[in-house]
C-alpha positions in Angstrom: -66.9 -50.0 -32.6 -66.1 -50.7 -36.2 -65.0 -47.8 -36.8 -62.4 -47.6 -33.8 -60.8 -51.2 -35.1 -60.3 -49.8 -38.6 -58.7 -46.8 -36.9 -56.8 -49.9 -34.6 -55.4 -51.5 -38.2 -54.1 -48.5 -40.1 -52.3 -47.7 -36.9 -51.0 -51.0 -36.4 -49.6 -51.3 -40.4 -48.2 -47.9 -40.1 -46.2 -49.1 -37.3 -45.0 -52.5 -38.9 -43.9 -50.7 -42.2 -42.2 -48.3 -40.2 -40.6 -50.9 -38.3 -39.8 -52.8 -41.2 -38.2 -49.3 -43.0 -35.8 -49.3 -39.5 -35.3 -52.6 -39.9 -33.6 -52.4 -43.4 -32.5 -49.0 -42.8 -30.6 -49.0 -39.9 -30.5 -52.5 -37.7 -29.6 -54.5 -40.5 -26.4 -52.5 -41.7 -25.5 -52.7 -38.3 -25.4 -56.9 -37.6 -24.1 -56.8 -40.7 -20.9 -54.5 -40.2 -20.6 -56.2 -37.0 -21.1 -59.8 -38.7 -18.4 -58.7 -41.1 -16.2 -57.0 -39.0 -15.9 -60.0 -37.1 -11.9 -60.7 -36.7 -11.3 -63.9 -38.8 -10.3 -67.3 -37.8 -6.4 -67.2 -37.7 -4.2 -70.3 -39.1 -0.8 -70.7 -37.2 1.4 -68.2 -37.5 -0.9 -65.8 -38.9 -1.4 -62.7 -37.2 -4.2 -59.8 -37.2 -3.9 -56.6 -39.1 -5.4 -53.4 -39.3 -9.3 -53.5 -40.0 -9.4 -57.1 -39.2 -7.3 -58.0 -42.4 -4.7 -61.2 -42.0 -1.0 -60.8 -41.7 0.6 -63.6 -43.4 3.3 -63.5 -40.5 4.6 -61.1 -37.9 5.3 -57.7 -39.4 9.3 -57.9 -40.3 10.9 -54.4 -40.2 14.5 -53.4 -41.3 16.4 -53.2 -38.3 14.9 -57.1 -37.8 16.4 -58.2 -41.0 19.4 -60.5 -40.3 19.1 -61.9 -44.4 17.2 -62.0 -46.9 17.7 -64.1 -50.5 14.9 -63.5 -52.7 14.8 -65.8 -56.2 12.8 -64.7 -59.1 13.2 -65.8 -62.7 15.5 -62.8 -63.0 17.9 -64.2 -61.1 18.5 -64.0 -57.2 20.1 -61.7 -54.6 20.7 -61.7 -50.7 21.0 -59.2 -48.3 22.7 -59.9 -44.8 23.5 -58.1 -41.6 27.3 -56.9 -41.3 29.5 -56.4 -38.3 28.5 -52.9 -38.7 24.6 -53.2 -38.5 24.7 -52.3 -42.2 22.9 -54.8 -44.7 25.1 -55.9 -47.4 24.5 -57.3 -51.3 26.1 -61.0 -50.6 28.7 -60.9 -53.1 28.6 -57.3 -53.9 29.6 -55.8 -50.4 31.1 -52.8 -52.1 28.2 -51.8 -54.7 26.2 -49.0 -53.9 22.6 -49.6 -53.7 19.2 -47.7 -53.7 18.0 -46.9 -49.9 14.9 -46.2 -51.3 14.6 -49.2 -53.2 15.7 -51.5 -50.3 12.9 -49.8 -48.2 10.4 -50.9 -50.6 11.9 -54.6 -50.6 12.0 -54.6 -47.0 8.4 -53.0 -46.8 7.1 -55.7 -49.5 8.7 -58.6 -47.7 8.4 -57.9 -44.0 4.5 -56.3 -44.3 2.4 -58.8 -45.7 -0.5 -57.6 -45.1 -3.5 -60.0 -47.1 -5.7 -58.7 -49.8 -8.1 -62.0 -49.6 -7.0 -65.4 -47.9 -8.8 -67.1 -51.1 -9.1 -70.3 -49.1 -7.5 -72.5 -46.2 -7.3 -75.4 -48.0 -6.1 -75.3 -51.6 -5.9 -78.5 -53.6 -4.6 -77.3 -56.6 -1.5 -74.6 -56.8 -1.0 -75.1 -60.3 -3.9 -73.0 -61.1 -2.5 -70.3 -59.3 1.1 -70.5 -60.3 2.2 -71.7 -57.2 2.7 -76.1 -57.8 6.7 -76.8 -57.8 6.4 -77.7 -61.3 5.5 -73.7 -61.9 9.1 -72.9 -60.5 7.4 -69.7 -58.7 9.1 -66.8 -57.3 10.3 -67.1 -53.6 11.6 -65.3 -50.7 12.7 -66.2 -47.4 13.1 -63.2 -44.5 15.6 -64.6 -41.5 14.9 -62.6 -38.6 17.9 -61.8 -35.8 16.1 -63.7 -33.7 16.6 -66.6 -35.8 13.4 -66.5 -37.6 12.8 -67.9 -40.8 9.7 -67.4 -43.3 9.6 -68.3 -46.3 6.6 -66.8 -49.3 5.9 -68.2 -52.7 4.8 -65.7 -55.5 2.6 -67.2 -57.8 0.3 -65.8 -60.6 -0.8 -62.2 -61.1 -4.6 -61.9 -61.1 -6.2 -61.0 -64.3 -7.7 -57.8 -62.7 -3.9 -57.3 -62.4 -4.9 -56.1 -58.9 -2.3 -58.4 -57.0 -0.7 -61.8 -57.0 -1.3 -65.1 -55.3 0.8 -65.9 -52.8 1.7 -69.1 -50.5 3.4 -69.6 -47.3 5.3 -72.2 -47.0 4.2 -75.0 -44.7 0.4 -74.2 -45.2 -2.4 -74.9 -47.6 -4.0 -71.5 -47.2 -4.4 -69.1 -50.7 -3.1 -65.4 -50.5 -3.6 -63.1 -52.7 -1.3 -60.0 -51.5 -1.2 -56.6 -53.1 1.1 -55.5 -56.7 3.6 -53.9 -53.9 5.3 -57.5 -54.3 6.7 -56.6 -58.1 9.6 -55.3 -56.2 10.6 -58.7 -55.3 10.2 -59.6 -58.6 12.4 -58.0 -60.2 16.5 -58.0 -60.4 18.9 -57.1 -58.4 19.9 -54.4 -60.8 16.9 -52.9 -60.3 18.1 -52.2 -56.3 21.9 -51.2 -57.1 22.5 -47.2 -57.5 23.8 -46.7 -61.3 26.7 -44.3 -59.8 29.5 -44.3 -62.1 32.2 -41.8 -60.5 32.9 -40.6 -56.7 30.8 -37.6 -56.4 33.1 -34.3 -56.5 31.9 -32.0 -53.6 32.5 -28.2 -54.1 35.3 -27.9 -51.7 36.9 -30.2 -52.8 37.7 -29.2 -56.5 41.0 -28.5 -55.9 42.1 -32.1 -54.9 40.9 -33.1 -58.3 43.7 -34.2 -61.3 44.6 -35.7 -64.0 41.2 -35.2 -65.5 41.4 -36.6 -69.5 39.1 -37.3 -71.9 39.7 -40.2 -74.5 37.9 -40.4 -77.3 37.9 -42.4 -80.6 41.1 -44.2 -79.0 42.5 -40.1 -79.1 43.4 -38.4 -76.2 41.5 -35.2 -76.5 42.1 -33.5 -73.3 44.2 -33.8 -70.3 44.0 -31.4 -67.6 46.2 -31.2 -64.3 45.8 -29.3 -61.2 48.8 -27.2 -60.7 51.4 -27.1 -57.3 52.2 -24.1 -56.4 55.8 -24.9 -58.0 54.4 -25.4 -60.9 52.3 -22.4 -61.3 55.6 -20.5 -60.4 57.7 -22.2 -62.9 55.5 -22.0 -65.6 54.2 -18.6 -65.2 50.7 -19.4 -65.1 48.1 -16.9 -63.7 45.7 -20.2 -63.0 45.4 -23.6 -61.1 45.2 -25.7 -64.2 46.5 -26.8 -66.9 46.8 -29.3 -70.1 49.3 -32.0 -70.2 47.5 -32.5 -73.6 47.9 -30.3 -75.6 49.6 -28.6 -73.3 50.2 -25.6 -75.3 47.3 -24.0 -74.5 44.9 -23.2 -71.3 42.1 -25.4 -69.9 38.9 -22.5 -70.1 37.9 -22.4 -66.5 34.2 -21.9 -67.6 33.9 -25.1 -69.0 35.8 -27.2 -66.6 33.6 -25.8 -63.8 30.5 -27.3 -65.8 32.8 -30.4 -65.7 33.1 -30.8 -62.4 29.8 -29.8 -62.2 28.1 -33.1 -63.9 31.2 -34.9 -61.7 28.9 -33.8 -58.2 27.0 -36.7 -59.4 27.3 -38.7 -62.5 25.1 -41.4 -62.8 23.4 -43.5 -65.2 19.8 -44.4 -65.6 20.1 -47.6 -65.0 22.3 -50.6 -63.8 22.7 -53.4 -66.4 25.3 -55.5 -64.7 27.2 -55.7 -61.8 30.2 -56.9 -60.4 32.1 -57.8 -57.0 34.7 -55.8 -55.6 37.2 -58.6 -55.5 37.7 -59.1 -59.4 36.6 -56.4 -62.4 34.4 -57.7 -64.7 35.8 -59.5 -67.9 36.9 -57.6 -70.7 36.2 -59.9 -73.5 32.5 -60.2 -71.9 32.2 -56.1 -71.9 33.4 -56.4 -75.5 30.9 -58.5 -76.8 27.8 -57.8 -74.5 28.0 -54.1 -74.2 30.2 -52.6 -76.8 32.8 -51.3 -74.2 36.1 -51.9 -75.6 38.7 -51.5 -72.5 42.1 -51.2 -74.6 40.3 -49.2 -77.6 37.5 -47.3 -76.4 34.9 -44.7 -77.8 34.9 -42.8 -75.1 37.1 -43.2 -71.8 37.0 -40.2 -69.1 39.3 -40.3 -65.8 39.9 -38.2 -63.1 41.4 -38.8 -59.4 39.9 -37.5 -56.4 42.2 -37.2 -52.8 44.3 -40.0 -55.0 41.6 -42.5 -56.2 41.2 -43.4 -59.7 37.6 -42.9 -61.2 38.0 -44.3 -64.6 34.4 -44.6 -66.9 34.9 -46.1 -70.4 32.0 -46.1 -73.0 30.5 -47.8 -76.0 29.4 -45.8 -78.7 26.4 -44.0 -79.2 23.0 -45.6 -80.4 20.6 -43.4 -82.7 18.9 -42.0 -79.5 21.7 -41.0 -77.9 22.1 -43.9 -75.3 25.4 -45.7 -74.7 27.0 -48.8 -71.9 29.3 -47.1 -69.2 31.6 -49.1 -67.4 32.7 -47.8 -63.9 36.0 -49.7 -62.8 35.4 -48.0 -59.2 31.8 -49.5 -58.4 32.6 -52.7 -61.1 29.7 -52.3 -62.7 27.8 -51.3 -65.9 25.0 -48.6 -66.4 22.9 -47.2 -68.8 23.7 -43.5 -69.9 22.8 -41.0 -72.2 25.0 -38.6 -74.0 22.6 -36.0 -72.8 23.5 -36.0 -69.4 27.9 -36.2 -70.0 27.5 -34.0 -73.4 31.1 -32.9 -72.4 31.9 -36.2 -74.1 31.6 -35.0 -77.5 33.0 -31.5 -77.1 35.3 -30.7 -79.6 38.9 -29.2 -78.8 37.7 -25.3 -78.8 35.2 -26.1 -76.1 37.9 -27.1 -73.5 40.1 -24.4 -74.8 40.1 -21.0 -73.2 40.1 -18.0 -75.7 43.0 -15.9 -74.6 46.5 -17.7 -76.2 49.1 -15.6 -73.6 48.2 -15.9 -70.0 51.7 -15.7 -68.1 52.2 -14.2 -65.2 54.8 -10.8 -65.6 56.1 -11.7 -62.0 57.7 -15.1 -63.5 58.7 -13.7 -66.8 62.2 -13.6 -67.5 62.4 -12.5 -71.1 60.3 -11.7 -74.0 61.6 -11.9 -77.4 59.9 -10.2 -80.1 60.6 -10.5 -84.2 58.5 -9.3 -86.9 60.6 -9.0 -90.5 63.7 -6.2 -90.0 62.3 -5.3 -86.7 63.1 -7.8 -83.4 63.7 -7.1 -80.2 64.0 -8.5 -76.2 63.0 -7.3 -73.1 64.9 -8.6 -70.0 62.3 -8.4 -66.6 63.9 -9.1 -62.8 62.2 -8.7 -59.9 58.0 -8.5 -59.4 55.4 -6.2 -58.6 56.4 -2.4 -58.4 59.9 -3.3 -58.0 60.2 -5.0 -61.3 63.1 -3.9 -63.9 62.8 -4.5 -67.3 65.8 -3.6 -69.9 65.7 -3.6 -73.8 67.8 -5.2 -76.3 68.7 -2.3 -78.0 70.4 -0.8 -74.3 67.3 0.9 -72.9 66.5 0.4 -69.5 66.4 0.2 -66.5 62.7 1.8 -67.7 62.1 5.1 -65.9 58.5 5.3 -64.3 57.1 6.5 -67.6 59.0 3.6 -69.9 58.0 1.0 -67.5 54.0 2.0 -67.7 54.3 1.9 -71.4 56.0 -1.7 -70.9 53.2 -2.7 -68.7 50.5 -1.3 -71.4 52.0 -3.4 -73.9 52.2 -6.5 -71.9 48.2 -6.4 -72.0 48.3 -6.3 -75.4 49.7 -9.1 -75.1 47.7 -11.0 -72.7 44.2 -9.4 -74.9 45.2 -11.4 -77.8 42.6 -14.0 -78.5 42.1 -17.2 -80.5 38.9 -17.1 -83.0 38.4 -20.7 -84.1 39.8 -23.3 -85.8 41.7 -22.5 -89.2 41.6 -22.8 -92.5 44.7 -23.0 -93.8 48.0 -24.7 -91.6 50.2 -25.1 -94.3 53.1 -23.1 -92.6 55.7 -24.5 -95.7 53.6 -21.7 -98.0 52.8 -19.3 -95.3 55.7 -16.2 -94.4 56.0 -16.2 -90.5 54.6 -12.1 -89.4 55.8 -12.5 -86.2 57.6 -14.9 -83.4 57.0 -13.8 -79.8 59.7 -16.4 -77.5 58.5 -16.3 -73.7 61.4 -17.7 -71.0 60.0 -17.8 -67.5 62.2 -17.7 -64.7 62.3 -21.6 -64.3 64.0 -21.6 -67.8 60.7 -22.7 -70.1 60.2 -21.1 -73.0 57.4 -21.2 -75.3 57.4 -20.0 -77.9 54.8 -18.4 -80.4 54.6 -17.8 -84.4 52.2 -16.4 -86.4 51.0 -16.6 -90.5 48.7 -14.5 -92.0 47.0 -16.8 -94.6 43.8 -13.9 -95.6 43.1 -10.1 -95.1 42.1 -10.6 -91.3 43.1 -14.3 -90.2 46.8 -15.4 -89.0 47.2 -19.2 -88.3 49.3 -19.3 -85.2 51.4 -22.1 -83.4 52.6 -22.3 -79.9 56.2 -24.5 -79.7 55.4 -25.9 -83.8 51.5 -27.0 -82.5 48.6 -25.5 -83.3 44.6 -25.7 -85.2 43.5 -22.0 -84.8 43.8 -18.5 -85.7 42.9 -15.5 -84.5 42.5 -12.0 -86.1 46.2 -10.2 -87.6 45.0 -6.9 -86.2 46.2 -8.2 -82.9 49.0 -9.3 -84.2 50.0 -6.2 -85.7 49.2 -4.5 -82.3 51.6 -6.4 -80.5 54.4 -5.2 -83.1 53.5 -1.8 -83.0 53.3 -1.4 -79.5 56.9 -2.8 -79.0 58.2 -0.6 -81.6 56.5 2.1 -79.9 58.2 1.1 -76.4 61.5 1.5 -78.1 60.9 5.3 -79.7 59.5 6.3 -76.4 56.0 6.6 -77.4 53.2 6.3 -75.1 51.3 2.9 -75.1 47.7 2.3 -74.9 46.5 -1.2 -74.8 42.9 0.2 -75.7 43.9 1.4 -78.6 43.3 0.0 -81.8 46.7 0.8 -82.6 
């Protein structure tokens, strides 16, 4: 009998420890999940969130925006619906802003999805940032329904997990999520830092009058070409240089140009304007370094017609500089790094050959180097063309014209090296004058000085900073003496 209760009483505490082990291992998680998964108690005008968490109002998406006016102690900006559904900077209408960045305003405004509702009933919004006296940031979202709600952004938690927030017209404690910095921030922060109307590849060709100030110098000033032009001046390209315009724009590096041009921006925006009056020059002046009428750097170029005009201040020590886009009316920050073309020097935006005429548009070519001078007389174009010589050759037999034709490659292969050493043309003897007349009348005309063994210092219509090599030169010479004797020509050739 005894024996049977003991057995009774280890059987009996096995079963309450193992109850008590179920207990704690598996009923108790379970009231309390469902304890604290219980929805909460909802103040007016809340609403419920996912996994039970508190909305601090309906969830306000873009396309329910009808304004927006945030204040900060950065200042204050408002968005509002236009007459075409698109929202607008109030003010601003025609400065581009960040799409992404007004997503994440929208997002941080309209979703306000709690961290913690600290309490219902604070007494004291001082400690949280959030007593008028604070002067805390604020928004207010006005729905298209008529809607308004209004959010008070107080202190940042010392975690630096979130920030405590209020809505307006209660006494409950918020503390939302860091996604709120957006709305803390400037307006700047939202507007795009374009500086120039981005150049698509096809449409290259209805870009002109690109120039490049710099220094208060014009450095460069390249125009696209009509088709009368090209014809008139003989030019085998589309472009050319108003300044200087003896020489050709190199095609390499105004592609890289126009490349940078698809879509020049800034890092950042530092000010912006309206599109009703350009910011003040004086205030450029003095607050950013940009000086409008003497500038360190001003670029300019029209596209279909519109003038894109960007004038700089001068460089810092790390390379950064204050950009000034009249277009958008507003100022960015920029560094040389990404518009290096800037600070090219003349070479860079020259291309390397000096002659580069068409032979259609030629009309005469007059050659002189000491005792020996000559001109050739051209009419017509293509296989048809007739060329005569000063000295009564011509018209050139089949044979006399391919030698004419070899020696107008010489021509075209003579190539600039870099920039001289010596330009002093009062002490230098002139070795040869080449005197181009197009069709259209123009006339250019080219002389060249020897000033060491190898290098001639050359000038095209009394202008020029380089030289090239007098081997060339001497090429040129020889072959046209050669024309004249009846020689064969060979462009290849050395000499």
């Amino acid at each position: 009998m005894i024996k049977r209760q003991k057995k009774l009483i280890i059987i009996c505490a096995s079963a309450f420890v193992l109850l008590t082990v179920l207990y704690f291992a598996v009923v108790k998680p379970i009231v309390s999940a469902i304890i604290e998964d219980a929805p909460p108690e909802l103040l007016d005008g809340e609403v419920l969130g996912v996994n039970n968490r508190i909305l601090m109002m309906e969830q306000i998406e873009n396309a329910d925006i009808e304004r927006l006016e945030v204040h900060n102690k950065k200042g204050g900006y408002t968005f509002y619906r236009g007459s075409d559904e698109n929202l607008y900077i109030e003010g601003k209408e025609g400065t581009p802003y960040s799409l992404s960045a007004l997503s994440s305003v929208v997002v941080a405004s309209g979703y306000t999805l709690v961290v913690e509702r600290v309490t219902t009933e604070c007494e004291d919004w001082s400690e949280y940032g959030l007593a008028p006296e604070d002067d805390p940031a604020w928004y207010v979202t006005t729905t298209r329904a008529g809607v308004s709600h209004k959010i008070y952004i107080g202190n940042k938690l010392v975690t630096g997990g979130g920030y405590y927030c209020r809505y307006d017209g209660r006494d409950a404690l918020y503390i939302l999520d860091t996604s709120v910095e957006v709305l803390l921030g400037s307006v700047n922060d939202l507007i795009t830092p374009i500086l120039t109307y981005p150049v698509a590849t096809s449409q290259i060709t209805e870009v002109d009058d690109v120039y490049l100030i710099r220094d208060n110098e014009l450095i460069v000033w390249i125009d696209y070409m009509t088709p009368e032009e090209i014809e008139d001046t003989a030019s085998k390209g589309d472009f050319r240089f108003l300044e200087p315009e003896q020489y050709t724009p190199d095609l390499s590096s105004y592609t890289s140009i126009l490349e940078v041009l698809s879509k020049f921006y800034g890092e950042s925006v530092l000010l912006a304007g309206n599109q009703e009056t350009s910011l003040d020059e004086t205030m450029l002046k003095e607050e950013y370094g940009i000086n409008i009428e003497e500038p360190d750097y001003e670029f300019h170029y029209t596209l279909s017609g519109v003038d894109n005009f960007v004038t700089f201040s001068a460089k810092d020590e790390d390379g950064y500089m204050n950009a000034y886009s009249s277009l958008f009316n507003l100022v960015a920050r920029i560094n040389i790094s990404s518009a290096q073309f800037l600070d090219w020097d003349l070479l860079r935006f020259v291309d390397r050959p000096i002659f580069q005429k068409n032979i259609n548009e030629i009309g005469s070519m007059f050659i002189e180097s000491g005792d020996f001078s000559v001109e050739f007389k051209l009419d017509g174009e293509g296989e048809t063309i007739l060329v005569t010589d000063s000295e009564g050759g011509g018209p050139y037999n089949a044979d006399d014209l391919y030698n004419f034709r070899q020696f107008y490659k010489t021509v075209l292969s003579m190539q600039l090296e870099d920039y001289t050493e010596n330009s002093d043309i009062a002490n230098l003897e002139c070795y040869m004058t080449l005197r181009i007349t197009t069709d259209a009348g123009i006339v250019t005309e080219y002389k060249f000085y020897p000033y060491s063994t190898r290098r001639s210092f050359f000038t095209i219509n009394g202008e020029g900073e380089f030289y090239l090599l007098t081997d060339q030169v001497t090429k040129v010479i020889s072959d046209a003496q050669k024309i004249l004797r009846r020689e064969p020509v060979n462009s290849d050739a050395k000499e």
